[in-house]
MMTF fields as JSON, N, C-alpha, C and O atoms, coordinates in Angstrom:
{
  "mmtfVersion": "1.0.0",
  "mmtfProducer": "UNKNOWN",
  "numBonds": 447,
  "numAtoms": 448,
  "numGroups": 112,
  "numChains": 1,
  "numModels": 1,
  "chainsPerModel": [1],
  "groupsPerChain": [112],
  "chainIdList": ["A"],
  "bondAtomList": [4, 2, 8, 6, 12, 10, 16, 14, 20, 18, 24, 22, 28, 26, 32, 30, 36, 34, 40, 38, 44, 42, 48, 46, 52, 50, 56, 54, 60, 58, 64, 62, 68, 66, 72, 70, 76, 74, 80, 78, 84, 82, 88, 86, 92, 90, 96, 94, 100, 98, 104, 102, 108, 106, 112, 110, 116, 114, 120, 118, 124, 122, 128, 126, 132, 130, 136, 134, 140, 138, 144, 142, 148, 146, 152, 150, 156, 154, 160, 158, 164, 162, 168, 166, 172, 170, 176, 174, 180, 178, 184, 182, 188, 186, 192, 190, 196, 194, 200, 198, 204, 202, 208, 206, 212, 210, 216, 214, 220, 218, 224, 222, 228, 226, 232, 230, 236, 234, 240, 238, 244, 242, 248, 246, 252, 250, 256, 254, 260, 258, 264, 262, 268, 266, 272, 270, 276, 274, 280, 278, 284, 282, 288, 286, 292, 290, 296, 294, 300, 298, 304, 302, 308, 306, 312, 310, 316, 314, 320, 318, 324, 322, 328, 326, 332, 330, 336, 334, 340, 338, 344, 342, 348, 346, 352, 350, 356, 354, 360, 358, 364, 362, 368, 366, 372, 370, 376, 374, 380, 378, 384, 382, 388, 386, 392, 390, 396, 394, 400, 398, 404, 402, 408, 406, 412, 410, 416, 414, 420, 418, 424, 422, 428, 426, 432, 430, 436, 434, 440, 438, 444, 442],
  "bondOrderList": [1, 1, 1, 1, 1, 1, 1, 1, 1, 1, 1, 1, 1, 1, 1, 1, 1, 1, 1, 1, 1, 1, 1, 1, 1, 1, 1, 1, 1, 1, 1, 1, 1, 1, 1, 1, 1, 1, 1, 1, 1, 1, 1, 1, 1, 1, 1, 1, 1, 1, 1, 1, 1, 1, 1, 1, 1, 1, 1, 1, 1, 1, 1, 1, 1, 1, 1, 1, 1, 1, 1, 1, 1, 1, 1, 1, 1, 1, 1, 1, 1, 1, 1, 1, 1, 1, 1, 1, 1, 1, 1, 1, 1, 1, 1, 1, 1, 1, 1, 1, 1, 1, 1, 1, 1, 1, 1, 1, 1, 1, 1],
  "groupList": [{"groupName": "UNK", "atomNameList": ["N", "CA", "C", "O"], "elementList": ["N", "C", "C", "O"], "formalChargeList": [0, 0, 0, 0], "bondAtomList": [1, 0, 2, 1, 3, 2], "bondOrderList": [1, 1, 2], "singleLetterCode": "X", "chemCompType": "L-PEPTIDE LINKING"}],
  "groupTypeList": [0, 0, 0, 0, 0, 0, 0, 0, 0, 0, 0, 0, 0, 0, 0, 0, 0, 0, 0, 0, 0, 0, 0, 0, 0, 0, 0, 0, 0, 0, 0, 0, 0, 0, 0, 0, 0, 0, 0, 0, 0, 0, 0, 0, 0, 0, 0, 0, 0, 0, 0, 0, 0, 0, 0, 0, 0, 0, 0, 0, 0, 0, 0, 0, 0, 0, 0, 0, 0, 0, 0, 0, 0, 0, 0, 0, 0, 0, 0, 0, 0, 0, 0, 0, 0, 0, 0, 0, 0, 0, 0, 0, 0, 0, 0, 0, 0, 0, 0, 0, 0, 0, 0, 0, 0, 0, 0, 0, 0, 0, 0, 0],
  "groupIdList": [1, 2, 3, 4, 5, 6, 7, 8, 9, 10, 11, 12, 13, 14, 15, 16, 17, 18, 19, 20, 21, 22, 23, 24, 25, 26, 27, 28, 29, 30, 31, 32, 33, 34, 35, 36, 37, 38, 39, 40, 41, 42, 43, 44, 45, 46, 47, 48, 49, 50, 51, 52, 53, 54, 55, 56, 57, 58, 59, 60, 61, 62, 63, 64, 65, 66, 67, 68, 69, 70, 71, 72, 73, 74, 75, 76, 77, 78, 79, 80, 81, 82, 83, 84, 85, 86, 87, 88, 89, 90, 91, 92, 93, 94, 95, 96, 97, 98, 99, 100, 101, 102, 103, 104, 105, 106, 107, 108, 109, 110, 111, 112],
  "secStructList": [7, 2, 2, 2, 2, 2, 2, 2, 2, 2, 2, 2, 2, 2, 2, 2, 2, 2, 2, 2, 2, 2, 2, 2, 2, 2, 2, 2, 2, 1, 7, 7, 7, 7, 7, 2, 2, 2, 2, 2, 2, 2, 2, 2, 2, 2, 2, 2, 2, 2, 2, 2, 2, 2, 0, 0, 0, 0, 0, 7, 1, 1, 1, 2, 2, 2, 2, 2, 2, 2, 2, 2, 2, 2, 2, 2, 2, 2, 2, 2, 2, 2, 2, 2, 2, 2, 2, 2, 2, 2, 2, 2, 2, 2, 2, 2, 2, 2, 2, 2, 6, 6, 6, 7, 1, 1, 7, 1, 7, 1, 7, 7],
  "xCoordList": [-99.753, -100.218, -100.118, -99.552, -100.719, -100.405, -99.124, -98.714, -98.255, -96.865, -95.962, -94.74, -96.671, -95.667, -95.844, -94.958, -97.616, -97.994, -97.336, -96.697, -97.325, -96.495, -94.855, -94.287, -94.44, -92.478, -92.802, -92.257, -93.926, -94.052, -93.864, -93.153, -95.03, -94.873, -93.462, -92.853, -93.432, -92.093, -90.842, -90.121, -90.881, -90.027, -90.036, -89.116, -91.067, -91.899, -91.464, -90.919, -91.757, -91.291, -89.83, -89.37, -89.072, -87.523, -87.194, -86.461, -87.839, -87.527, -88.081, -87.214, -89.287, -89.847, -88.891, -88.921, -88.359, -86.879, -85.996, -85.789, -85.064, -83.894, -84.157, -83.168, -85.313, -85.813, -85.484, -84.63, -86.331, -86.556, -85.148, -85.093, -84.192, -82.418, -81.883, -81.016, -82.494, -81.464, -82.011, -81.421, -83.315, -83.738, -82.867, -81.947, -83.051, -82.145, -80.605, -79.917, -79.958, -78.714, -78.137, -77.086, -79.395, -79.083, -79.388, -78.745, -80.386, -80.539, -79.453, -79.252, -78.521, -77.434, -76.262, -75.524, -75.704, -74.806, -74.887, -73.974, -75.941, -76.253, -77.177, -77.462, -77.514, -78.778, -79.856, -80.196, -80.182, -81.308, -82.526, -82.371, -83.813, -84.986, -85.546, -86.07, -85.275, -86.341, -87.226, -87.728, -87.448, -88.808, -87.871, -88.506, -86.66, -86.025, -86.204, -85.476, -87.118, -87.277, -88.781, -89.048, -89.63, -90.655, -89.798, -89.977, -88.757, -88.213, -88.078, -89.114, -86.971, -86.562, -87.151, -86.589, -88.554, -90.003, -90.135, -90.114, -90.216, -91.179, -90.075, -90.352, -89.081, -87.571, -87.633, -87.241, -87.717, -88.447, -89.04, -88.693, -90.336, -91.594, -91.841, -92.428, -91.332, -91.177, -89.857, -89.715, -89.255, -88.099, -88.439, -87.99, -89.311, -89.758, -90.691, -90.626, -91.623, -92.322, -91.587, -91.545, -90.879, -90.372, -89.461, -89.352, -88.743, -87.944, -88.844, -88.297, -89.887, -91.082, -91.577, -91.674, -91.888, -91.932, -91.161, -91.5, -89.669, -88.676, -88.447, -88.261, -88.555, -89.114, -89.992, -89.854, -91.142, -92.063, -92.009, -92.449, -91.495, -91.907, -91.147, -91.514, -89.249, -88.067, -87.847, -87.09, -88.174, -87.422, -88.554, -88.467, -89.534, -90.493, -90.247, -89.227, -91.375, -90.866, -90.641, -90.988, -90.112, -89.674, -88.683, -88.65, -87.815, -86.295, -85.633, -85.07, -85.488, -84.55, -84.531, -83.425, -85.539, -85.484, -84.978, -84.338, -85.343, -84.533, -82.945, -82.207, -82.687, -81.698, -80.98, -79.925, -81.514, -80.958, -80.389, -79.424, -82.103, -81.946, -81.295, -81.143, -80.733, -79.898, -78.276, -77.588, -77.896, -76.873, -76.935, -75.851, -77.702, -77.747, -77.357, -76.759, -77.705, -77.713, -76.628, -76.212, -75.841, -74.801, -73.253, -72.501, -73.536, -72.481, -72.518, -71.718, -74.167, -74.104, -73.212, -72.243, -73.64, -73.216, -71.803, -70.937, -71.875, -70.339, -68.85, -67.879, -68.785, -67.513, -66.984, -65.922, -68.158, -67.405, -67.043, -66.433, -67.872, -67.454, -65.603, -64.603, -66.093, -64.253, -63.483, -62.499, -63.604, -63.011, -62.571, -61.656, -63.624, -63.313, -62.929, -62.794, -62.601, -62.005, -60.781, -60.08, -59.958, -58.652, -58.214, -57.028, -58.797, -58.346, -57.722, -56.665, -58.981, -58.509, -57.546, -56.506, -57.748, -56.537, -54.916, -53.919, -55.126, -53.357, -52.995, -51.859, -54.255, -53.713, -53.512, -52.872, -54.257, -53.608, -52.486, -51.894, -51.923, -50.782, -49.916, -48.964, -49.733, -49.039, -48.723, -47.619, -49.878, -49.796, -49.175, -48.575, -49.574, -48.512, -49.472, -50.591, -48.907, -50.248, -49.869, -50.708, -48.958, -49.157, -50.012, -50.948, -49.693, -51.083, -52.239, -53.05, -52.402, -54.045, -54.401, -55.631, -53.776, -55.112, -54.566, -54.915, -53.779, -54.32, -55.655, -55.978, -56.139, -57.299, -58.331, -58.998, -58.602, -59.118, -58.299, -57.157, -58.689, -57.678, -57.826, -57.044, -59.007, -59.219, -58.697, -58.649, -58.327, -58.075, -56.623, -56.029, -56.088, -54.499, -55.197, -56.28, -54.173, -54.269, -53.863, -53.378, -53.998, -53.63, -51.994, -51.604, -51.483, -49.781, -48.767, -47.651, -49.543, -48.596, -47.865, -47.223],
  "yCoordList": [-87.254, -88.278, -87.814, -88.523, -86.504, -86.088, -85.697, -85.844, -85.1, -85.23, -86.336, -86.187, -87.676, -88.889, -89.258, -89.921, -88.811, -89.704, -88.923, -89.561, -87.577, -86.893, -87.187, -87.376, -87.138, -87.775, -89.25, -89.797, -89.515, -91.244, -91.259, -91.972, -89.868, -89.846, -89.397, -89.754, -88.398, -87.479, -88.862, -88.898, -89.932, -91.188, -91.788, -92.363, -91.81, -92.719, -92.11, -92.725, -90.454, -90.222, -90.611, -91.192, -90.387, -89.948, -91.636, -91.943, -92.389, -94.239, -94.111, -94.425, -93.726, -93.898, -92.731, -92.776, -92.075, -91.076, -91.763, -91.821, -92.637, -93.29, -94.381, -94.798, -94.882, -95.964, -95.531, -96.04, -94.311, -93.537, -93.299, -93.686, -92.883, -92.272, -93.559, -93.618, -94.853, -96.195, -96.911, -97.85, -96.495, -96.673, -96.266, -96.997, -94.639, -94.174, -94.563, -94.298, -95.198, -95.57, -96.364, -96.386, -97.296, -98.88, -98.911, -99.737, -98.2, -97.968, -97.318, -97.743, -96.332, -95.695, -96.328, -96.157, -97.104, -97.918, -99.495, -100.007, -100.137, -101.187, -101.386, -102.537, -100.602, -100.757, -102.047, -103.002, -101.607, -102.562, -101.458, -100.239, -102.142, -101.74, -101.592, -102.428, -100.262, -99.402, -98.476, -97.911, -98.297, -97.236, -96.003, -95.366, -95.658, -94.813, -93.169, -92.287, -92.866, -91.13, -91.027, -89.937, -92.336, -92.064, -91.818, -90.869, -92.826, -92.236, -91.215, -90.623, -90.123, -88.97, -88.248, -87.158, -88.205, -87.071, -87.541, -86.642, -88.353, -88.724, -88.478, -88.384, -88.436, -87.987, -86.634, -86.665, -85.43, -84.414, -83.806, -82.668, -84.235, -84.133, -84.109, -83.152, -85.268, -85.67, -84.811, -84.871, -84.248, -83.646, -82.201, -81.321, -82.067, -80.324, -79.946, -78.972, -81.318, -81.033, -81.346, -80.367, -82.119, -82.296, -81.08, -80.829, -80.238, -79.067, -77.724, -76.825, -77.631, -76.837, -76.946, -75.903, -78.106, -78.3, -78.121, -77.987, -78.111, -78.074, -76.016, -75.287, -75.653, -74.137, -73.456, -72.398, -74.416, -73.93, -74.043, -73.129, -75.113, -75.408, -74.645, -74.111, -74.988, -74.239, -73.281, -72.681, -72.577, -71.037, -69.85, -68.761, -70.364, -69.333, -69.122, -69.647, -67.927, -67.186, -65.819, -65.124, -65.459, -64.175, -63.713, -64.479, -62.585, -62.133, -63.041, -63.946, -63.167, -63.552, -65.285, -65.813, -65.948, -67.368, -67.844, -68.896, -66.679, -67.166, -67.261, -68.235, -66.21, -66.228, -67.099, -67.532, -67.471, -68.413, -69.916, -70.63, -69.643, -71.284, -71.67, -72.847, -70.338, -69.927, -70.489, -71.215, -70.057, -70.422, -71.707, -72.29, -72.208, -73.573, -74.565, -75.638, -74.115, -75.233, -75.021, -76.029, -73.663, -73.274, -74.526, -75.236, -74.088, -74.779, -76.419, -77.353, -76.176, -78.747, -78.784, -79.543, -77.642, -78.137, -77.795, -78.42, -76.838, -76.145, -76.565, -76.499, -77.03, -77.697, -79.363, -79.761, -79.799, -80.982, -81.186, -82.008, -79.731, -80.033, -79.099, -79.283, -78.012, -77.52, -78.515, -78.441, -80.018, -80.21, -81.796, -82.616, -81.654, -82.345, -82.106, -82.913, -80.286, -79.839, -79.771, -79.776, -79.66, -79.569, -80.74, -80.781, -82.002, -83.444, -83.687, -84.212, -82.988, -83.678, -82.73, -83.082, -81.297, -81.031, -81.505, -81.728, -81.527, -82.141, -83.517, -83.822, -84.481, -85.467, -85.427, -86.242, -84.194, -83.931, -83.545, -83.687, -82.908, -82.295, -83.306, -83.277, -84.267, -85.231, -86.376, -86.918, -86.733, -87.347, -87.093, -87.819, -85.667, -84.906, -84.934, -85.402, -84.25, -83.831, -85.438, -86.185, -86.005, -86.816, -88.268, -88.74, -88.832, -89.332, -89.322, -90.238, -88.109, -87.806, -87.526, -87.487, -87.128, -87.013, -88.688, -89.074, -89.475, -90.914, -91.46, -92.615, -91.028, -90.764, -90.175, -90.948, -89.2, -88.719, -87.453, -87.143, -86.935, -85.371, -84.112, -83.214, -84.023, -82.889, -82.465, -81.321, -83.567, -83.742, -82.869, -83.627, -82.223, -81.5, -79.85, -79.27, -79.652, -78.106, -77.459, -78.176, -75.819, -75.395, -74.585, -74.366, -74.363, -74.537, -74.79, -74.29, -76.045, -77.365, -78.151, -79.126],
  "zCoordList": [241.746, 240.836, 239.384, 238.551, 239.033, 237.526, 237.217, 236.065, 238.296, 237.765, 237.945, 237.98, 238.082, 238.098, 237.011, 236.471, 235.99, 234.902, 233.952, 233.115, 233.857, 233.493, 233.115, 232.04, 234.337, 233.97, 233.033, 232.074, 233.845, 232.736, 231.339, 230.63, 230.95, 229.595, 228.627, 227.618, 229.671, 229.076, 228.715, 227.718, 229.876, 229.583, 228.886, 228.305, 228.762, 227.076, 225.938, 225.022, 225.943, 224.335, 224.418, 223.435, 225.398, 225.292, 224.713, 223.772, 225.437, 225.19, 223.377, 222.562, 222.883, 221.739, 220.562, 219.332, 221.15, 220.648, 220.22, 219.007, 221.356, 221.18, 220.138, 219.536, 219.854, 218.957, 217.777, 217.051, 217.474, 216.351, 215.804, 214.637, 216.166, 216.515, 216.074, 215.202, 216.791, 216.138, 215.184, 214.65, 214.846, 213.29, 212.501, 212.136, 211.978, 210.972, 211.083, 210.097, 212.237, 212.953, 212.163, 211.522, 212.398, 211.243, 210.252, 209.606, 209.501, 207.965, 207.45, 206.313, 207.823, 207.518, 207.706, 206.736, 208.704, 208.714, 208.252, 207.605, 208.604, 208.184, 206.864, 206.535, 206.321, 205.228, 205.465, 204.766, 206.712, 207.46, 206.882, 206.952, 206.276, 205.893, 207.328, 208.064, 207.509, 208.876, 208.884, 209.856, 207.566, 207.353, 208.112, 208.951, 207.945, 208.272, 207.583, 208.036, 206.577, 206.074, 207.352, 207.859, 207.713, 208.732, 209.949, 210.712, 210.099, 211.773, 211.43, 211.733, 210.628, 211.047, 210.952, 211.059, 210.708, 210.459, 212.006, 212.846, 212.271, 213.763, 215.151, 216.347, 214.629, 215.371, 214.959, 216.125, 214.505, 214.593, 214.857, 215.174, 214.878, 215.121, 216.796, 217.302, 217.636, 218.644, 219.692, 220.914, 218.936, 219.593, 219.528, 220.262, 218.528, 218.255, 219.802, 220.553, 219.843, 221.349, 222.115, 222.86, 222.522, 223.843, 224.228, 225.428, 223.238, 223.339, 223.718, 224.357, 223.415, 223.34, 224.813, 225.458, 225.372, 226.712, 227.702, 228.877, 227.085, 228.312, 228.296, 229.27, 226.914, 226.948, 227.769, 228.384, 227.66, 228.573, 229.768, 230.466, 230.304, 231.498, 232.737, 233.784, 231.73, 232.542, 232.148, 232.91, 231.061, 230.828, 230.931, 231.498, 230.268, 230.149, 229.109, 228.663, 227.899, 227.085, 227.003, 226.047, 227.915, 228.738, 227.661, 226.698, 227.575, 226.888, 227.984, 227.369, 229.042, 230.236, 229.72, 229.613, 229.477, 229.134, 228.395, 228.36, 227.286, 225.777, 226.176, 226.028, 226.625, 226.852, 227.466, 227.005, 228.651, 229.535, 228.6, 228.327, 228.373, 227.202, 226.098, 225.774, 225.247, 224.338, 224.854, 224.138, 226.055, 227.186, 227.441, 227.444, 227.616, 227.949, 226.732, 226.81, 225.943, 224.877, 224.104, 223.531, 223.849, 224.125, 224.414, 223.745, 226.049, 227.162, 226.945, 226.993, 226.635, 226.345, 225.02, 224.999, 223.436, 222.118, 221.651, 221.038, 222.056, 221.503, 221.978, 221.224, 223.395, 223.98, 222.915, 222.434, 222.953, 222.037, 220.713, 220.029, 220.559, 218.946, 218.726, 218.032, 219.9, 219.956, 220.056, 219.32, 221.103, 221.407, 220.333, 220.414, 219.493, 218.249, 217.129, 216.21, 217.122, 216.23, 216.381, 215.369, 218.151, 218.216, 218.223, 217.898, 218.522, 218.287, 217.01, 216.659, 216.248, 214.544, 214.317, 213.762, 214.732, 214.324, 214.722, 214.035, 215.815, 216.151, 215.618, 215.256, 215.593, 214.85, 213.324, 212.66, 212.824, 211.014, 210.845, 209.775, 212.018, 212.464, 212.893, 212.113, 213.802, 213.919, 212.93, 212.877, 212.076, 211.017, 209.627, 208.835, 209.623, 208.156, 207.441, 207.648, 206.266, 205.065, 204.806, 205.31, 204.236, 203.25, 204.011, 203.365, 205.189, 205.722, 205.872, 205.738, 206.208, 206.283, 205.388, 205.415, 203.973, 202.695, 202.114, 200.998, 202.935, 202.088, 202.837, 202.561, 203.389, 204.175, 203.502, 202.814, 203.503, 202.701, 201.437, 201.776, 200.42, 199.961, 200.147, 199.834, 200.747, 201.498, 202.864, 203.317, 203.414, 205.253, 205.414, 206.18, 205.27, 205.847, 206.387, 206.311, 206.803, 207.45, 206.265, 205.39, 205.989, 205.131, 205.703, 206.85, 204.67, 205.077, 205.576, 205.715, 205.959, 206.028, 205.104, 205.495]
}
């Protein structure tokens, strides 16, 4: 019973998260008035505990946890951003300098 009310809550922040996330979403793309500098304090704030909990609960704060958890977060962050660095690169590369800085003038590879 306390660990169903439990996952309940944990669902709740994650639902009261994604809110917070498409506040600042639409104030930044849309310049919709969302009280968006409060979401990203409370999108903070809210993610600082829920990360703190998933510390506690699954890793421990052991040397062995950190670690683990260090690894973990690791293997989720780092693959897509490689794999959004070799995207852009081959397409700056397929495109040529003189395309991609009509794009932006910073955007080419260097000695190209």
């Amino acid at each position: 019973m306390v660990l169903e009310q439990f996952l309940e809550i944990q669902t709740m922040f994650g639902v009261y998260r994604t809110v917070l996330a498409l506040a600042v979403a639409a104030a930044h793309l849309g310049g919709l008035p969302t009280g968006a500098h409060y979401a990203v304090f409370g999108f903070f704030i809210l993610s600082g505990y829920l990360m703190t909990l998933v510390l506690h609960q699954t890793y421990g704060y052991s040397k062995a946890g950190f670690l683990k958890y260090a690894l973990n977060r690791a293997l989720r962050i780092f693959p897509p951003y490689w794999a959004a660095l070799i995207l852009s690169a081959l397409l700056v590369a397929a495109l040529g300098r003189n395309q991609a800085t009509l794009y932006h003038p910073s955007m080419f590879l260097p000695g190209l």
